[in-house]
C-alpha positions in Angstrom: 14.5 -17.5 -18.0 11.2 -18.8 -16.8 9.0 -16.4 -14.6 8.1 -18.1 -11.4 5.2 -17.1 -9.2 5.9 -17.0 -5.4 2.6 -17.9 -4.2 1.1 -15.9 -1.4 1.7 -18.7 1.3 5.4 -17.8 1.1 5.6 -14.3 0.9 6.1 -13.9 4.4 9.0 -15.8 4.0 10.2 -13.6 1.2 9.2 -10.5 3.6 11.6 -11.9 6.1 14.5 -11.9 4.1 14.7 -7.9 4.4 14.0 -7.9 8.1 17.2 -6.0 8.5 16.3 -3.7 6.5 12.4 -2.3 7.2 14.0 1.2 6.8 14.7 0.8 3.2 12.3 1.3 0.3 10.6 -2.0 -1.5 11.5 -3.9 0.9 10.4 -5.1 3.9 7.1 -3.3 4.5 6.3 -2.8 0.8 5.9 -7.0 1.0 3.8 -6.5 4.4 1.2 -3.8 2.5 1.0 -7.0 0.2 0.5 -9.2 2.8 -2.1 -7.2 4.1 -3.8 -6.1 1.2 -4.6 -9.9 0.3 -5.6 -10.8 3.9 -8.2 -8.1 3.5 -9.4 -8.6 0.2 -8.3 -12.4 -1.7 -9.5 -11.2 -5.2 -6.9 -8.4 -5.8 -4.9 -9.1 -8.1 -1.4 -8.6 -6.5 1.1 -11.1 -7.5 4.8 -11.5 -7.1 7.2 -12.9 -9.2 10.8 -13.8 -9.7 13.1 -16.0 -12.6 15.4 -16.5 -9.7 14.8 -20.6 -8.1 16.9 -19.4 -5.4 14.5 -16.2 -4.3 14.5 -17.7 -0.5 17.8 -16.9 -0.4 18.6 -13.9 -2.7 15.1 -12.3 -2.5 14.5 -11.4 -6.2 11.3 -10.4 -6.9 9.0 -8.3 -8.4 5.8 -6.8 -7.3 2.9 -6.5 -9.7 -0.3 -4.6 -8.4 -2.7 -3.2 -11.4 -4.1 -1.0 -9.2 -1.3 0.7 -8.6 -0.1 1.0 -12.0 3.4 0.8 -10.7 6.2 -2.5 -10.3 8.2 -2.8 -7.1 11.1 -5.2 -7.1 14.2 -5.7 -5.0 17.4 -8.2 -4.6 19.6 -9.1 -1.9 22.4 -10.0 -4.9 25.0 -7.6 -6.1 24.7 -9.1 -9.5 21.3 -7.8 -10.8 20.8 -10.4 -13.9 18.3 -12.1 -12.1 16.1 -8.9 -11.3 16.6 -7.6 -15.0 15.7 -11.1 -16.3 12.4 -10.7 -14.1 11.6 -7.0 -14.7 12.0 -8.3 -18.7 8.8 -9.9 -18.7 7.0 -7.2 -18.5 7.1 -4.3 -21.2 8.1 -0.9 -20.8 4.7 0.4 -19.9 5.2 -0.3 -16.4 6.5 2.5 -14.1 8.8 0.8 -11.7 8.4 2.9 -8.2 10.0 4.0 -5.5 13.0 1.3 -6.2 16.4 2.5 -4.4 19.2 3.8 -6.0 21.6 0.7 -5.9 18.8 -1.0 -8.4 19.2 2.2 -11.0 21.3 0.1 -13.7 19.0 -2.7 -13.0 16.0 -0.7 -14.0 17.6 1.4 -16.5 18.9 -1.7 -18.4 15.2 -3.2 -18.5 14.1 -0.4 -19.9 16.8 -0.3 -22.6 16.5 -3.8 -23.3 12.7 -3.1 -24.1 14.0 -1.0 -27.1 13.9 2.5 -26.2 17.0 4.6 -25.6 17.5 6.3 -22.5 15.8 9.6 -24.0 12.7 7.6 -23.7 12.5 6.8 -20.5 12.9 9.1 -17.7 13.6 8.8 -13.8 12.4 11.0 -10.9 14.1 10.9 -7.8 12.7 11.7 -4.1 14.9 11.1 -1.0 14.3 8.8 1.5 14.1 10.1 5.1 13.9 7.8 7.7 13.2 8.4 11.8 13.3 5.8 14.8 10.1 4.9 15.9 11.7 6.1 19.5 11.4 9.9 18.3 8.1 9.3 16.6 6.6 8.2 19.7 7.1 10.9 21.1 5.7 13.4 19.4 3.3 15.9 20.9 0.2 15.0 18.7 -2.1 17.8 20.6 -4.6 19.3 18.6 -5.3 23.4 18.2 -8.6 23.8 19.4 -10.4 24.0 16.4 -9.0 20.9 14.9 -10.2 17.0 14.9 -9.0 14.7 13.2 -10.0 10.7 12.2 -9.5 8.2 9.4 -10.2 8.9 5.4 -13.1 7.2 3.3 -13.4 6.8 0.3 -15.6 10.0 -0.2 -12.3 12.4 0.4 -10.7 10.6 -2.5 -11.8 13.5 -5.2 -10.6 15.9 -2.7 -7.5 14.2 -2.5 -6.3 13.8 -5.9 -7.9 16.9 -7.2 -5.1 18.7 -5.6 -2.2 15.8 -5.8 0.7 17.4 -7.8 1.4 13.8 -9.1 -1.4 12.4 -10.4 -2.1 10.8 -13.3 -4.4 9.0 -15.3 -6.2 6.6 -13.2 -4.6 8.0 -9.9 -8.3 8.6 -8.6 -9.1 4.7 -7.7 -5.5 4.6 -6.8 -6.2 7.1 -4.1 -9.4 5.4 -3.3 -7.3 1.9 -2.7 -5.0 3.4 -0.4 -8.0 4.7 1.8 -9.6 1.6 1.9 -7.0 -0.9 2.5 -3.9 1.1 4.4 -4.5 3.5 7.4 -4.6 7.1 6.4 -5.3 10.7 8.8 -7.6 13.6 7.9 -7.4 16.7 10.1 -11.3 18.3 9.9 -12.1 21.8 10.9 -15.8 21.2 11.3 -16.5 19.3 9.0 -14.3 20.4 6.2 -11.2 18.6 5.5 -7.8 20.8 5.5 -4.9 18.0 5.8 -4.3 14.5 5.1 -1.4 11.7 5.2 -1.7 8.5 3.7 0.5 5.2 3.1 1.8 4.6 0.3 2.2 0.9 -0.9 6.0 1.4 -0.3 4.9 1.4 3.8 5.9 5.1 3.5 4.0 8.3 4.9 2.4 9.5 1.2 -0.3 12.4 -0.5 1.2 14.6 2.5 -1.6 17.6 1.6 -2.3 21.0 3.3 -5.3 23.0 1.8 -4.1 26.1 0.4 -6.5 28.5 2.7 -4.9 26.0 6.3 -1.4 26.4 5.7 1.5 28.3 7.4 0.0 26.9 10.1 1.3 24.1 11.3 -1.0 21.1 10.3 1.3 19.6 7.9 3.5 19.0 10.6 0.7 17.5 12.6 -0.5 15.1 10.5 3.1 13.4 9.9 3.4 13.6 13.6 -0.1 11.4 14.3 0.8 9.4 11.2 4.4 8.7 12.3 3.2 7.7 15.7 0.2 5.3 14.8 3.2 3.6 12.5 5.6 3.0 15.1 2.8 2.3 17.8 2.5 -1.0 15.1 6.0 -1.6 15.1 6.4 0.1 11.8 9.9 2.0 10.6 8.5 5.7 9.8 10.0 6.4 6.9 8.8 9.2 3.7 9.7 10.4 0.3 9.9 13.5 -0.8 10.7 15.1 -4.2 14.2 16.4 -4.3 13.4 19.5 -5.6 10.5 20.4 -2.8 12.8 22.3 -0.6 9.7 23.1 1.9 8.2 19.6 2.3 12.5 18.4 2.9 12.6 21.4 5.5 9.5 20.5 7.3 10.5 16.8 7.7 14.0 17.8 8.9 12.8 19.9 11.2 10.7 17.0 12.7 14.0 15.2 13.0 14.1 12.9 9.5 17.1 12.1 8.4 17.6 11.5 5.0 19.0 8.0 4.3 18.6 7.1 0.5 17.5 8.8 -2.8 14.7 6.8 -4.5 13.4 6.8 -8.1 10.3 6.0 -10.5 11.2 5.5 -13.9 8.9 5.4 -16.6 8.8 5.2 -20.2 7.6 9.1 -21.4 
């Protein structure tokens, strides 16, 4: 089937669709970072696509954004042919990211239908915790006395990635992107930088980081709190991902009052 471009005039409309769903992953504020990211800056090269001439209705698409390195997509149908059909124009060196569980046959097929078998491509899953913008507002975002805290630049992106436990090749200017085009928290003592939050192009809290020498000590909890707060300040659902198997970083945000409410994946070709 023919791949359509939605053109950026009507991705709000496509936005809409998942209105009802903001709390879900590539969906509804995945398409707003879009949104955004073009307002600010008309030369990225983010596009959207779909093989579906009913996307204002279903809301097929897929997201492409090079500087991501990653695919988003999503569907309103039950029957994913559409979504495969799209995700088929593109070959399996994509990751697709952060897409719910419910698309997981979706994704896996495309990847099978590229030509590998399924011990070729892989899929990490994270949950997907979610808390109501009431809660987050009220947070107690008081700071210990030895502790500021103000927005990222670009200069605290080595910093950053250097101890990321996912990054990959190319995940420097991805880090660099995020901090230039989506709001992001630093917590400084002096001038050194000890914990950070950013948002991930899913709309999600992401790079959650505590230096090793600042933590046991409660910062990592602060800076989801001021993150989570500035988010639903802007009318944003607070939601994060976490990897399953990172028992401390699922304990922390339960404690906080997440709630997990979906399991999300990446899959990528290995």
């Amino acid at each position: 089937m023919q791949l359509i471009e939605i053109p950026f005039e009507k991705w709000p409309q496509l936005r809409d669709l998942y209105q009802h769903k903001k709390d879900l992953s590539s969906s509804y504020n995945t398409l707003q970072m879009c949104i955004n990211w073009i307002e600010k800056d008309p030369q990225l090269q983010v596009k959207i696509y779909t093989t579906s001439k009913e996307w204002h209705v279903d809301g097929t698409f897929v997201t492409e954004a090079p500087i991501t390195g990653l695919l988003f997509c999503n569907t309103l149908k039950e029957d994913f042919t559409d979504l495969v059909n799209t995700l088929n124009h593109f070959d399996n060196s994509k990751m697709v990211g952060g897409h719910p569980e419910r698309l997981m046959l979706a994704v896996e097929k495309h990847f099978l239908d590229s030509g590998l078998n399924k011990e070729q491509f892989r899929s990490d899953g994270g949950v997907w915790q979610y808390i109501s913008r009431e809660e987050a507002l009220n947070f107690n975002t008081d700071l210990p006395e030895n502790i500021t805290t103000k927005g990222l630049d670009v200069t605290h992106a080595e910093q950053i990635n250097r101890v990321w436990p996912h990054r990959f090749e190319g995940s420097l200017t991805f880090v660099e992107h995020l901090i230039k085009f989506n709001k992001s928290v630093g917590l400084f003592e002096g001038e050194q930088l000890v914990a950070w939050c950013l948002i991930y192009p899913l709309g999600s809290l992401g790079l959650l980081q505590v230096e090793e020498s600042h933590r046991r000590k409660g910062l990592g909890k602060l800076v989801v709190k001021i993150m989570s707060k500035y988010l639903a300040e802007q009318g944003i659902e607070v939601t994060a991902s976490v990897v399953t198997t990172n028992s401390t970083s699922r304990s922390m945000f339960k404690q906080l009052g997440f709630k997990i409410i979906d399991t999300v994946y990446w899959t990528f070709k290995i």
